[in-house]
NUKOL-660298 format. One record per residue (C-alpha): y negated, z, x; residue number from 1; residue in one letter. Coordinates in pm, whole numbers. Example, Ala and Ser with C-alpha at 12.3 -4.5 7.8 and 13.67 -1.06 7.14 Angstrom:
residues 2
((450,780,1230),1,"a"),
((106,714,1367),2,"s"),
//
This chain:
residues 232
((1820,67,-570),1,"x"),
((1561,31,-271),2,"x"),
((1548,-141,47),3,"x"),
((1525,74,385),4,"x"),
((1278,-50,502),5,"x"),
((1296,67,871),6,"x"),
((1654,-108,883),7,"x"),
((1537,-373,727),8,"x"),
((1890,-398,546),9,"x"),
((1960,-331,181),10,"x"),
((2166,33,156),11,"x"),
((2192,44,543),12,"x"),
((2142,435,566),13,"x"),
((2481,434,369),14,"x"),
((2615,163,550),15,"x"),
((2704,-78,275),16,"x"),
((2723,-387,196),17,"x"),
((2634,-616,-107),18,"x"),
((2992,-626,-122),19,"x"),
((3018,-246,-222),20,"x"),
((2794,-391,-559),21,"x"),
((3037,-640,-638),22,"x"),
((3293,-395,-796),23,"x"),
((3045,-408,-1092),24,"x"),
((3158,-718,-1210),25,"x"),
((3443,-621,-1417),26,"x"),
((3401,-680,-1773),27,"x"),
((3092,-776,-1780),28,"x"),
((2871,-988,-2023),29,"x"),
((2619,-1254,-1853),30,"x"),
((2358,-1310,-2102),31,"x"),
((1988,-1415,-2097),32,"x"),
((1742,-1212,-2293),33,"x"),
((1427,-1367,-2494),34,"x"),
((1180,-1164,-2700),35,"x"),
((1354,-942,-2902),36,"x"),
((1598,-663,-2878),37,"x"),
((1966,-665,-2938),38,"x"),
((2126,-799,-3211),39,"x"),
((2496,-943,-3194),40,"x"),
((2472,-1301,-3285),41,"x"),
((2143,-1334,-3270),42,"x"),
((1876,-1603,-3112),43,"x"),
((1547,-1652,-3024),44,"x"),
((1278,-1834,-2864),45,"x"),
((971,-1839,-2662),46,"x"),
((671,-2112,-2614),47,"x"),
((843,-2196,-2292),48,"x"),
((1217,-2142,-2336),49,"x"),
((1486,-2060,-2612),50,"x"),
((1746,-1720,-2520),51,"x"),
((2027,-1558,-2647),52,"x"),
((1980,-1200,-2726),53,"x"),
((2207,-953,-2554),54,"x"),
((2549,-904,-2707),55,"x"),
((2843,-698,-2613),56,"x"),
((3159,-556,-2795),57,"x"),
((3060,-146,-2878),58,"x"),
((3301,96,-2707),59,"x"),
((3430,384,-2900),60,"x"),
((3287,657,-3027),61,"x"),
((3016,369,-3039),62,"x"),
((2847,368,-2711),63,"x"),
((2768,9,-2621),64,"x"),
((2436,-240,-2537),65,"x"),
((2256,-104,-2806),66,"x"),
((2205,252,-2610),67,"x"),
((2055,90,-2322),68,"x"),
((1724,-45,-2262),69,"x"),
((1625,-336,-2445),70,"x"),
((1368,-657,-2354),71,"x"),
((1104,-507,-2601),72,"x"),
((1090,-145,-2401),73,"x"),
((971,-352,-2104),74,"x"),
((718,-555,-2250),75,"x"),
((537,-250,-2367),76,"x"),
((570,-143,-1992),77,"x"),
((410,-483,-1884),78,"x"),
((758,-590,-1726),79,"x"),
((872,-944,-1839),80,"x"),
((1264,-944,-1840),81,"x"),
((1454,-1258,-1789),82,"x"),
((1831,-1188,-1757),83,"x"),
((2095,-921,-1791),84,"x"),
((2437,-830,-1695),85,"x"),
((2617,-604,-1919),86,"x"),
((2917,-369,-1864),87,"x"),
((3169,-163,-2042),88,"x"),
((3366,-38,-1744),89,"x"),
((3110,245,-1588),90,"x"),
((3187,56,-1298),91,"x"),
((2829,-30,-1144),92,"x"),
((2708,104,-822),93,"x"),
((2482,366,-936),94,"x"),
((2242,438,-668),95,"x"),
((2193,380,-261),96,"x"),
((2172,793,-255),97,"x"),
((2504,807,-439),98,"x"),
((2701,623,-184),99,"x"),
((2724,356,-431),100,"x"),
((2899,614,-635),101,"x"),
((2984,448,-1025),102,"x"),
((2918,647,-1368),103,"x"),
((3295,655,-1413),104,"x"),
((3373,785,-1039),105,"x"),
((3124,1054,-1084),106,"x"),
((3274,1142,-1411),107,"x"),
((3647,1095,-1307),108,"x"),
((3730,906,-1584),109,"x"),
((3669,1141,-1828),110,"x"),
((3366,1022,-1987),111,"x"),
((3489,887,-2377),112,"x"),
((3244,557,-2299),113,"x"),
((3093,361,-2064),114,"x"),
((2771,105,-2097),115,"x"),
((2583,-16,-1808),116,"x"),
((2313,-301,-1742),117,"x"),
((2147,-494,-1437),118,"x"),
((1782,-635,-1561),119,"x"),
((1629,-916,-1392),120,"x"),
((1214,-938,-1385),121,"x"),
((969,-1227,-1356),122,"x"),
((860,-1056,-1106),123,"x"),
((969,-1087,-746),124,"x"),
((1108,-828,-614),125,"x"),
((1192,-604,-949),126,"x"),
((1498,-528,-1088),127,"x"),
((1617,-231,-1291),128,"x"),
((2009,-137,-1317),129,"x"),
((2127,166,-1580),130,"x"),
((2461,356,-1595),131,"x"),
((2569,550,-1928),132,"x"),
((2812,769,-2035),133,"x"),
((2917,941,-2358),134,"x"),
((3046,1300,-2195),135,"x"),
((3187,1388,-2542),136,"x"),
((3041,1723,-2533),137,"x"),
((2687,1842,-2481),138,"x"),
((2849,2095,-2184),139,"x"),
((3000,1783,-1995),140,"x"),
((2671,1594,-2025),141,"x"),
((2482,1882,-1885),142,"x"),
((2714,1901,-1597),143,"x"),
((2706,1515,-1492),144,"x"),
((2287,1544,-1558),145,"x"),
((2295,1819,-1304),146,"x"),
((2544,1621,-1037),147,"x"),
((2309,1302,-1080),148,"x"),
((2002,1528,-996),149,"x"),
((2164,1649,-685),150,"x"),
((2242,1314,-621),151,"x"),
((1879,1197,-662),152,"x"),
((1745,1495,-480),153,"x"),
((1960,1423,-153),154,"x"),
((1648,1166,-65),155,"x"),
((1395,1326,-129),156,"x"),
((1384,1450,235),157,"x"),
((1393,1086,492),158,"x"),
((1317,1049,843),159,"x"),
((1008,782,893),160,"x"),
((1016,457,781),161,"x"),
((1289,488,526),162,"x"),
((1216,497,173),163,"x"),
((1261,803,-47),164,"x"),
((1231,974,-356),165,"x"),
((917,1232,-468),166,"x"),
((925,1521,-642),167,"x"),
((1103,1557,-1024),168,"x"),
((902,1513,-1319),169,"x"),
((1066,1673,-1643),170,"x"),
((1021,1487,-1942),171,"x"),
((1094,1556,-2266),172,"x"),
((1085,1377,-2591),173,"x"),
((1255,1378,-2920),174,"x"),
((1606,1252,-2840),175,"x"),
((1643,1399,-2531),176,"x"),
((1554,1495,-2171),177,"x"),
((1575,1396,-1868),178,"x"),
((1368,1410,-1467),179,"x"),
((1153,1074,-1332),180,"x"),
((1129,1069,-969),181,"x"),
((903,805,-795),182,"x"),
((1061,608,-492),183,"x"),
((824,529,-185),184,"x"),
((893,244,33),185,"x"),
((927,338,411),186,"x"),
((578,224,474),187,"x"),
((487,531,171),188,"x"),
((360,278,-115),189,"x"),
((516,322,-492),190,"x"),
((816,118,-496),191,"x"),
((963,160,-810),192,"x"),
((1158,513,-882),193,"x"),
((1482,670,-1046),194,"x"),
((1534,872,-1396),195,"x"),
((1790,1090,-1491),196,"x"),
((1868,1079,-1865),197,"x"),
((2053,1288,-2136),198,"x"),
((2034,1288,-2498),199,"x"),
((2303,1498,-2653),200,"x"),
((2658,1451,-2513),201,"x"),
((2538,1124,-2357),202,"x"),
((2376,1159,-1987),203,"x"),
((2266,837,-1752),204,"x"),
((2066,703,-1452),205,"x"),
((1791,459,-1449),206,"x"),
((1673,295,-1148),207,"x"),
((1356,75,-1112),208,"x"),
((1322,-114,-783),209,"x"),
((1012,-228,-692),210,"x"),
((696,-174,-921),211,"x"),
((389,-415,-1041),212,"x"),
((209,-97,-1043),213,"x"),
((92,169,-770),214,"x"),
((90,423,-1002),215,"x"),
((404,616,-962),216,"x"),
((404,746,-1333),217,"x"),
((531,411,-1430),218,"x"),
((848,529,-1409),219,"x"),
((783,788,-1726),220,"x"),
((711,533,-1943),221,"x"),
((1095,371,-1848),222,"x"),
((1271,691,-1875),223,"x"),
((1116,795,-2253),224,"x"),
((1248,443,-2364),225,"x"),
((1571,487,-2177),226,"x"),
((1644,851,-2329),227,"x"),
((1539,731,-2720),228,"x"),
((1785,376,-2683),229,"x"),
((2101,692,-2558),230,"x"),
((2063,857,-2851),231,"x"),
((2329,853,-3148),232,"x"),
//
């Protein structure tokens, strides 16, 4: 999610509020995340603090925190996590584009599973929220890929000063597919960007805001480990 910038208001082109965010609370997991990915029951350490590795309860058919991104897919993008927030419910806001739209509104409820997660960065500024689903068929999870696109697409086009997306990228890798799109800040510098994921009958949305990078093919790296952590 992004800032526009010629508001100067988080979301204000949708007019939201933080408060439209907040609905993402249910059922979710506060954890802090050290060096390592997921393991249930697991701990670790670092030189300068000790952290409990991310845990949550699987959902059935099995979709749960191990099919989203994990502290070790960020290191190798130079990102340093800190924190997460994990969620069942397919209840997090999924985008500023989507009206704040959630995985399980945009699927109506029909989606077999839900798994979601709000990252937290050392550095300022940077945060990265994802939104899965398990669409039970490869034909649903086609369908909600293509509705998230749209989605994505509808800001590509912004008047001055407010931030938008760039063109799709189409990647492709050995558990899936999906589209990158780098996000510009209303001012036109890299500022983070958005990925659309499948792999199989699971689909989902990654969003990076803000970037320690102005290379706008950051966001590629993010969206290969994001599609190989969906798959079964």
């Amino acid at each position: 999610m992004f800032d526009n910038q010629a508001a100067g208001k988080r979301f204000s082109r949708r007019g939201r509020t933080a408060a439209a965010a907040a609905c993402a609370g249910a059922a979710l997991i506060a954890i802090v995340i050290g060096t390592h990915p997921a393991a249930a029951g697991a701990e670790t350490s670092t030189a300068n603090r000790s952290a409990t590795v991310l845990t949550a309860t699987a959902a059935e058919p099995g979709l749960g925190s191990g099919n989203l991104m994990q502290s070790e897919d960020f290191f190798q993008q130079g990102l340093a996590p800190v924190g997460a927030t994990v969620g069942l419910s397919g209840k997090r806001a999924l985008s500023a584009c989507s009206g704040e739209e959630t995985m399980r509104a945009l699927t109506k409820g029909k989606a077999v599973a839900y798994a979601d997660v709000a990252w937290a960065f050392d550095t300022k500024g940077t945060s990265l929220t994802e939104s899965v689903a398990d669409g039970s068929t490869g034909t649903s999870a086609a369908s909600y890929e293509e509705q998230l696109n749209k989605l994505v697409r509808g800001c590509q086009n912004e008047p001055a000063g407010h931030w938008y997306y760039g063109k799709a990228h189409a990647i492709t890798v050995k558990a899936g597919e999906g589209s990158w799109y780098p996000a510009y800040s209303g001012n036109g510098k890299v500022a983070g960007g958005v990925a659309v994921i499948r792999s199989g009958h699971r689909v989902g949305v990654v969003e990076l805001s803000g970037q320690p990078s102005d290379d706008s093919g950051y966001m590629e790296g993010i969206a290969a480990a994001a599609i190989n952590r969906l798959a079964d």
